[in-house]
C-alpha positions in Angstrom: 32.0 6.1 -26.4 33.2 2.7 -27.1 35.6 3.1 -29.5 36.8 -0.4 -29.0 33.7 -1.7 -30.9 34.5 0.0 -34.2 37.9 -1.4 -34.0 36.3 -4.6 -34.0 33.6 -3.8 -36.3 36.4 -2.1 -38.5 38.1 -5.4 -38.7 34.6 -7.3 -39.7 33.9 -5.4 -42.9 37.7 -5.0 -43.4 37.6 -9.0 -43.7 34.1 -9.2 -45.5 35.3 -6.9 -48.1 38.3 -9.3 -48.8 37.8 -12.3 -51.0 39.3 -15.8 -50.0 42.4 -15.6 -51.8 42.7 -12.2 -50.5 42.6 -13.7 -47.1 44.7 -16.5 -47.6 47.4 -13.5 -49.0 47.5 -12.2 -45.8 51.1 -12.7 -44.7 49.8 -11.7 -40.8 46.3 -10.9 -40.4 47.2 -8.9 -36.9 48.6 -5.9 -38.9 45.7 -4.6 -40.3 45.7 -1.2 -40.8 45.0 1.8 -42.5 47.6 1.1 -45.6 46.3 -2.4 -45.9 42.5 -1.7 -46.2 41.8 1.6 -47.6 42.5 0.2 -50.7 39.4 1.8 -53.2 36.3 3.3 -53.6 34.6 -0.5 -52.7 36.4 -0.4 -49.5 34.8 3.2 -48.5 31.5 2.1 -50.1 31.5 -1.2 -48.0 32.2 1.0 -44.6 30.0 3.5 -45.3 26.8 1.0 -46.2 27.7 -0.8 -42.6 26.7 2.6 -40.5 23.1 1.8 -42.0 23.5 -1.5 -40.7 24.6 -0.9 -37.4 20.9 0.8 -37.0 19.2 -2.2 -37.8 20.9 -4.8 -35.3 20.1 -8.6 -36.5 19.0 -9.4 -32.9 15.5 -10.2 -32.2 15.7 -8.0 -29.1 15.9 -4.9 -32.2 12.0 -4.0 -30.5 13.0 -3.8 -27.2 16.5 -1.9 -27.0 15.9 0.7 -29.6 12.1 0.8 -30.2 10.5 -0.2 -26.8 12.7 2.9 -25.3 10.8 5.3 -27.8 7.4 4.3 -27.5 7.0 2.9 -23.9 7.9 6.3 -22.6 4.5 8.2 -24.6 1.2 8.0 -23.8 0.1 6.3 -27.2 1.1 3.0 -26.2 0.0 0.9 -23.3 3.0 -1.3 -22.0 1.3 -5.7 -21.4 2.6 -8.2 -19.2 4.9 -9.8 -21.8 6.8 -6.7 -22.1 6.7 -5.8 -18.5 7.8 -9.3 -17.2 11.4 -8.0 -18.4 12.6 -5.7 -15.6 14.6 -4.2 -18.0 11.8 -3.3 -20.2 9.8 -2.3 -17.9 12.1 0.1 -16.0 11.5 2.3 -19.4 8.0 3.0 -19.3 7.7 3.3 -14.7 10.6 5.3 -15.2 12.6 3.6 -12.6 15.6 3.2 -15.5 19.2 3.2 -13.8 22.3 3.3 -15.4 23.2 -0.3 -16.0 20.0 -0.6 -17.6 20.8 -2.2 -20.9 18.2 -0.6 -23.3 19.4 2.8 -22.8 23.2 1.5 -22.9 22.4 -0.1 -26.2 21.2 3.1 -27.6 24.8 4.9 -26.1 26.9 2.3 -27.7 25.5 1.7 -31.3 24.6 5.7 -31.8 28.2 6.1 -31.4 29.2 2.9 -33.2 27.8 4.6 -36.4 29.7 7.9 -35.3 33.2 5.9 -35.3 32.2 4.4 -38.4 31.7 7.6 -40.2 34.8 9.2 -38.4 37.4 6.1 -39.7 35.9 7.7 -43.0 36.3 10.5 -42.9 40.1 10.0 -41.3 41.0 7.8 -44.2 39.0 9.0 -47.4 41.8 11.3 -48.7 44.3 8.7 -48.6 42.3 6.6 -51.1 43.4 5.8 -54.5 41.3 6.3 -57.9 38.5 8.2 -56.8 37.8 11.3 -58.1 36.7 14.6 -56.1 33.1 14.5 -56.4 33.0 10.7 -55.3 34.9 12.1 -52.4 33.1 15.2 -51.7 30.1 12.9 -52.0 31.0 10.4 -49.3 32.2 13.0 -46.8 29.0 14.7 -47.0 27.0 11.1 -46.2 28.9 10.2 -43.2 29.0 13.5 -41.5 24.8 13.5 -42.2 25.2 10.4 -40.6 27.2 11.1 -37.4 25.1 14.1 -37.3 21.7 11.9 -37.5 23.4 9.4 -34.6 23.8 12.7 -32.5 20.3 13.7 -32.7 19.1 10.3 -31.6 21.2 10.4 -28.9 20.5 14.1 -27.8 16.7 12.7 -28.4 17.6 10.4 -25.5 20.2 11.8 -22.8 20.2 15.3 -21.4 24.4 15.5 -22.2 26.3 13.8 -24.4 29.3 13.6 -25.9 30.2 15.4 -29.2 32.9 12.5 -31.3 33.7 15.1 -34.0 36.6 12.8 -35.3 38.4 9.6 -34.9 40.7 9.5 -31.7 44.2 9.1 -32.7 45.9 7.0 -29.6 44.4 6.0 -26.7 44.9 9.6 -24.7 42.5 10.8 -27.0 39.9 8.5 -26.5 37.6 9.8 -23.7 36.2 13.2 -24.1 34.0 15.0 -21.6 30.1 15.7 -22.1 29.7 18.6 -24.2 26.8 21.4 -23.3 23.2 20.4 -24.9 23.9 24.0 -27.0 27.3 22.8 -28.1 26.1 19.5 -29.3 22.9 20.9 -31.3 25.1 23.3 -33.1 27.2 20.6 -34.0 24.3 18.7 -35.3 23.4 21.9 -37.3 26.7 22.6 -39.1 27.2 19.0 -40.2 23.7 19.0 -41.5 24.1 22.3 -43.3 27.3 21.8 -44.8 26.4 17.8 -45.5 22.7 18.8 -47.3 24.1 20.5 -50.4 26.2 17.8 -51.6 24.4 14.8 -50.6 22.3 13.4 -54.1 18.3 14.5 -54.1 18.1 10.3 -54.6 20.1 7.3 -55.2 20.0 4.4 -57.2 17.1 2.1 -57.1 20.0 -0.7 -56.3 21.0 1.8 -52.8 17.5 3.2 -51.7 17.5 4.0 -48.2 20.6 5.6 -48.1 20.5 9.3 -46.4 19.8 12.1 -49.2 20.1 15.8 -49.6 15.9 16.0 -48.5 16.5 14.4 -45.6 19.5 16.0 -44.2 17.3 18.9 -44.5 14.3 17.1 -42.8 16.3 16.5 -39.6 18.4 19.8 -40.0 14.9 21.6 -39.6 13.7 19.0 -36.2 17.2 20.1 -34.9 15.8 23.9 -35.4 12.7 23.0 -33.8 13.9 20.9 -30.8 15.3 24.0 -29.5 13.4 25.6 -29.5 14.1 29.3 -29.6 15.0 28.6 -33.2 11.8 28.5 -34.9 12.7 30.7 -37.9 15.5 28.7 -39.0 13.3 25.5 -39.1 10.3 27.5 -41.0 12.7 28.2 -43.7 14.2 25.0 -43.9 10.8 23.0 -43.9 10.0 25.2 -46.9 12.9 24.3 -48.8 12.6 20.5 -48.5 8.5 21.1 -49.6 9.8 23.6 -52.4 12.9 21.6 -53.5 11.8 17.9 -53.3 9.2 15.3 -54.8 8.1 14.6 -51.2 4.0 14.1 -50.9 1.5 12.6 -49.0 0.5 8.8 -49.8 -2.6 8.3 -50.1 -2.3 4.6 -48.9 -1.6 5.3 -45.7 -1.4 1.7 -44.0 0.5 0.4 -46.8 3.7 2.5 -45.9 4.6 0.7 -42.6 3.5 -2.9 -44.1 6.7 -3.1 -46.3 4.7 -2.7 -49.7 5.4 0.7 -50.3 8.3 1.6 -49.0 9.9 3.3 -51.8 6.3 6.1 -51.4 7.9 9.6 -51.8 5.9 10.2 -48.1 9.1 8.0 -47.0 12.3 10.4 -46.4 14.7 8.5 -44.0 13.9 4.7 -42.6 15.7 2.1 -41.0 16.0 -0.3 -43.5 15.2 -4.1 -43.0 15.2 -6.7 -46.3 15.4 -10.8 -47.0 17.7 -9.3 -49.9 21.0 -8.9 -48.8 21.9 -5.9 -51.1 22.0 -2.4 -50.9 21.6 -0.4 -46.9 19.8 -3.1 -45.3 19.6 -6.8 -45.1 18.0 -7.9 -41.7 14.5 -8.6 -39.7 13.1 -7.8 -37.0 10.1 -9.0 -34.7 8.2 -6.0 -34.7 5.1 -7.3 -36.2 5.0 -10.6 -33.3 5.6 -8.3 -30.9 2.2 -5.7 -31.4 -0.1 -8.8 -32.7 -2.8 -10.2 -29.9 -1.7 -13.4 -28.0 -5.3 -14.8 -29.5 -3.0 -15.5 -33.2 0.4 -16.4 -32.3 1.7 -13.1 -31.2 3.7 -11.6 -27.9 1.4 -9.0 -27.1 3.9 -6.5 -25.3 2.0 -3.9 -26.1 -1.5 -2.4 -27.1 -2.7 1.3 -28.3 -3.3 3.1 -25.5 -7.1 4.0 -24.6 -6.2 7.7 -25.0 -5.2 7.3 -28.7 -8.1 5.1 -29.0 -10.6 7.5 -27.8 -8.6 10.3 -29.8 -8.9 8.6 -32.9 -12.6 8.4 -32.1 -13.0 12.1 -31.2 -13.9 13.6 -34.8 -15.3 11.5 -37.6 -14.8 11.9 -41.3 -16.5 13.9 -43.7 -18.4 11.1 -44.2 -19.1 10.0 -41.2 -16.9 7.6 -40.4 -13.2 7.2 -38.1 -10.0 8.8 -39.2 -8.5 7.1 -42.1 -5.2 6.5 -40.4 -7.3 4.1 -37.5 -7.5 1.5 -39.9 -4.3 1.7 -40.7 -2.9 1.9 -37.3 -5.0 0.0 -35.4 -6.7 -3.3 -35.0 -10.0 -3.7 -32.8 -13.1 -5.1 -33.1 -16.3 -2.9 -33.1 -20.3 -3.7 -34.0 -21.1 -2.3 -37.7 -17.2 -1.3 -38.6 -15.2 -3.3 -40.9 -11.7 -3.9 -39.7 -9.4 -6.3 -41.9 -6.6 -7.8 -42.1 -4.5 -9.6 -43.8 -7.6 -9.6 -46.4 -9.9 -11.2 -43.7 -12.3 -9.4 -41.1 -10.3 -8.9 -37.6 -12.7 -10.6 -35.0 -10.4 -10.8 -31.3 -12.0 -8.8 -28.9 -8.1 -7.6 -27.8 -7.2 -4.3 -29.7 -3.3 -4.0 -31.1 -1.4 -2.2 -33.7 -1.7 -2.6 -37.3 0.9 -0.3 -38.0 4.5 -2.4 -38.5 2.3 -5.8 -38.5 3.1 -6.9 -41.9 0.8 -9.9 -42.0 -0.2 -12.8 -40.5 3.1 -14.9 -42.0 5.3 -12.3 -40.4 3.8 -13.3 -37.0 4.1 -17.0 -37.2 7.4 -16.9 -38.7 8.5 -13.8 -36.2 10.4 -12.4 -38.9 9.6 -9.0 -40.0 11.2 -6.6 -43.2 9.0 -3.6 -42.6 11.3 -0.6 -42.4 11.1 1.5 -39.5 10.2 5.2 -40.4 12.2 8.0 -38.7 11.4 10.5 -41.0 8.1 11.2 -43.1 6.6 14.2 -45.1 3.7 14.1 -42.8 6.2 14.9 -40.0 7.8 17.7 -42.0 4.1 19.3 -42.7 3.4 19.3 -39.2 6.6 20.9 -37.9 6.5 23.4 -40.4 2.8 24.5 -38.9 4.2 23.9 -35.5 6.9 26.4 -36.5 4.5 28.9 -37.7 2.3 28.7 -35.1 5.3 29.2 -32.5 6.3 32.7 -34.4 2.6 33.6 -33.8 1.5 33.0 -37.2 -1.0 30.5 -36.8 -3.2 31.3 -40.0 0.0 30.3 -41.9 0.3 27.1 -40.6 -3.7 26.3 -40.7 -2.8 25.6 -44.6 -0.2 22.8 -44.1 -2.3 21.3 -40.9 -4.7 20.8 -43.2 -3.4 18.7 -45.6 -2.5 16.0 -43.0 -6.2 16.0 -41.6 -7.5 16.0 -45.6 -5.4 12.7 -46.0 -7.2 11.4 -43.2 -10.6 12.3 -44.4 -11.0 15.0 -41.8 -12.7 18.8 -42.9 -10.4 21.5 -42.9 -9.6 23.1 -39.6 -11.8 25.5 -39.1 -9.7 27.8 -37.0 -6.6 30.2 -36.7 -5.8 31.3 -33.3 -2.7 30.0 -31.9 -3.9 28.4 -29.0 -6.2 26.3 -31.0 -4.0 26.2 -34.2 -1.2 24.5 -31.7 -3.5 22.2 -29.9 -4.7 21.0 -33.2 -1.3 20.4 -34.2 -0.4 18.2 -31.6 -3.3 16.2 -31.8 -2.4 15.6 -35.2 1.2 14.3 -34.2 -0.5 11.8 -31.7 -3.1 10.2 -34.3 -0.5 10.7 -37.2 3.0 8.8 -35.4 1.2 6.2 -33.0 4.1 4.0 -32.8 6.4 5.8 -34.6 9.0 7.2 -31.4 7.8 10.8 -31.6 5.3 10.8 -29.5 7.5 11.4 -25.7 10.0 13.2 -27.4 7.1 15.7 -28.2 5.7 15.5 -24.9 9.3 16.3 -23.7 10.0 19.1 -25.8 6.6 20.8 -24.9 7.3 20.8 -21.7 3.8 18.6 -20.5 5.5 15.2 -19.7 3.7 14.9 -16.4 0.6 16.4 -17.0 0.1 14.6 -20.4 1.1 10.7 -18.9 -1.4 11.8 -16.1 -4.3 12.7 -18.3 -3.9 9.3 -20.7 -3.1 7.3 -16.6 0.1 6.4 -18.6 1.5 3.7 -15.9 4.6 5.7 -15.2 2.7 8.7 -14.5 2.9 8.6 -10.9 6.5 8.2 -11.0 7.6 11.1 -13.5 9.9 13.7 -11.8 10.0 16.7 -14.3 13.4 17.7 -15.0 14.9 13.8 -14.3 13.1 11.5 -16.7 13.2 13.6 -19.7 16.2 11.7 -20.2 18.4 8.6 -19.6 21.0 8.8 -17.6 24.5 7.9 -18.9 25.3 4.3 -19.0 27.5 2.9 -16.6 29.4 1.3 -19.5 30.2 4.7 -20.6 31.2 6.7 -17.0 33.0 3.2 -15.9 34.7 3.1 -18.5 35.5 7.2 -19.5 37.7 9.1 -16.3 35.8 12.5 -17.7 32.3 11.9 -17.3 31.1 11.6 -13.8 28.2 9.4 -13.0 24.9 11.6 -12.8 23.9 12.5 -9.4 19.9 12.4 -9.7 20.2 8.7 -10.9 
């Protein structure tokens, strides 16, 4: 962990925070410390929103260090020549990463920049003046949902990592070992359970986007699932954020990841981007340039796969026509179907992705505000049937697999065995999060990695060694620079 960096981001929302007579009070700048910033509730406030923001990195490069890595790997999305003509890109989807590969090493560093952020908190809050318990109480629970979400992305991505349960106090306490994959989900359990009840059900309109009771629960019940042997726990807390929340299914499906609705209830956690510079998010990225065909102005770096298209065209409406969610996730070009965007008819004969295209002025201009969705009610509906259906009661889940193919225009599933019931399911997850970095993290929890990339002729296939390229191997930054963690042998 680089600790180092949240010293220096520390210092950056330290100064931010201060006005410019503030500043200029400053008798020496160089002692800055904990008596000298923890001054008020603003000053936790302040820290606290810049964990969002260190998820959403101002850098046009946001696509291809932390979403290329989750969608290059899955067999939804086809990997072009402008993304591949970046060795570093493309050592992600061939599977031919190293450790000094830089997207992985950017995922390492800023997971655990949000973790320091959140343990300088929690070190700190109890020494703040003027607030009262519950403010307190309240902030503690946010962080630690937050450092517990940064350790699920990372656990998402790396076989080991390391658990940063509090702020290192002096420099001998700055490296820590890798902690056991068991170890570090249990830790991402407790925080969640403990963080959920006292975390608000929703915020102001003014700070939308920051992480609520409903989804600390969604991502407590993934961390049941992920495991695996734990499929009970994450059926009875899917329930709970169905039966205690407002969460539903919107029927406007493409409008969700164009940045006009993304206040739906469908929406429980995102990544926010905004041209406002208010509340948990204030950045853009290039998402939008990146998917669009080369034909209009965009990079092209990537295209749906031809296995998602050809599962998209596998079962037709009630009325006859494709899924729903194709229009809204895809862009293509076919005799007697109306495709449009950006209110005119799509005519390139190059297929892309709708979904996080915004518009045609979000391609020319390269500038995108469409927030990136890590959590939906969708996914919550599915890994509750998934849950079901691994406890061998696949009639049960049938009901809430149904409502996700009813949004899509599909007939309900006709079925309730469990072989079909879970095939069902995750043909569901591939049509429903195309481009949404769930699709290999499926594939890697079910175990079919290798046989899956080599069905869709994924063009890392070939090169997949089960029980290797699950995961990322930890950066070099990171075993360079910590005497505890040795470098890992199979890389």
């Amino acid at each position: 962990m680089k600790y180092k960096n949240i010293v220096c981001l520390w210092i950056s929302v330290f100064l931010l925070g201060l006005g410019c007579d503030d500043y200029l009070d400053l008798n020496d700048p160089t002692n800055l410390n904990a008596d000298n910033y923890w001054r008020n509730e603003a000053d936790v406030k302040n820290t606290a929103l810049a964990m969002y923001a260190m998820l959403t990195p101002g850098s046009w490069r946001y696509h291809e260090y932390y979403i290329g890595p989750g969608i290059l790997r899955g067999d939804d999305v086809l990997p072009l020549y402008e993304a591949l003509r970046w060795d570093y890109i493309a050592a992600v989807p061939y599977f031919s990463n190293r450790p000094a590969n830089p997207c992985p090493d950017i995922i390492w560093n800023k997971m655990y920049d949000v973790i320091g952020q959140a343990n300088q908190i929690l070190r700190y809050i109890d020494g703040v003046t003027g607030m009262d318990e519950a403010a307190v109480n309240r902030y503690k629970a946010e962080v630690r949902a937050m450092r517990a979400y940064a350790h699920y992305e990372l656990l998402r991505n790396f076989r080991q990592i390391v658990i940063a349960d509090s702020d290192p106090d002096g420099l001998d306490k700055l490296n820590r070992p890798l902690s056991s994959r068991e170890g570090s989900w249990n830790f991402v359990v407790r925080e969640l359970s403990e963080a959920a009840p006292l975390l608000p059900k929703k915020w102001s309109d003014d700070q939308y986007g920051r992480i609520t009771s409903g989804a600390a629960k969604a991502f407590l019940g993934t961390a049941y699932l992920y495991q695996g042997n734990k499929m009970k726990e994450a059926e009875q807390t899917f329930k709970s954020v169905i039966a205690d929340y407002d969460y539903e299914l919107d029927d406007e499906f493409a409008r969700l990841f164009d940045g006009s609705k993304e206040t739906s209830n469908e929406i429980i956690f995102a990544q926010r981007f905004t041209a406002d510079k208010n509340g948990t998010g204030y950045k853009y990225n290039n998402m939008a340039v990146a998917n669009y065909t080369s034909d209009d102005g965009g990079w092209y770096m990537w295209r749906p796969s031809d296995f998602l298209m050809e599962s998209f065209r596998e079962e037709k409406t009630t009325d006859g026509k494709y899924d729903k969610r194709m229009f809204g996730t895809v862009l293509w070009s076919e005799e007697n179907v109306d495709v449009v965007f950006d209110g005119e008819p799509y005519t390139s004969s190059k297929t892309c992705f709708r979904k996080y295209t915004e518009s045609k002025q979000a391609v020319s201009s390269m500038t995108s505000y469409a927030d990136y969705i890590t959590m939906r009610y969708a996914d919550v509906l599915l890994m509750l049937a998934e849950a079901l259906t691994e406890q061998n009661k696949a009639p049960e889940a049938v009901p809430y697999l149904d409502q996700v193919r009813e949004r899509a225009g599909l007939s309900k599933f006709g079925k309730t065995d469990t072989e079909s019931v879970r095939a069902e399911i995750r043909r569901q997850r591939l049509l429903e999060f195309a481009l949404e970095s769930k699709r290999f993290y499926d594939l890697v929890r079910w175990g079919i990695v290798k046989e899956q990339l080599t069905e869709a002729k994924h063009i890392g296939a070939a090169a997949f060694v089960k029980g290797k390229h699950e995961y990322f191997p930890v950066p070099l930054s990171e075993t360079n620079n910590n005497p505890k963690i040795d470098p890992d042998p199979n890389f």
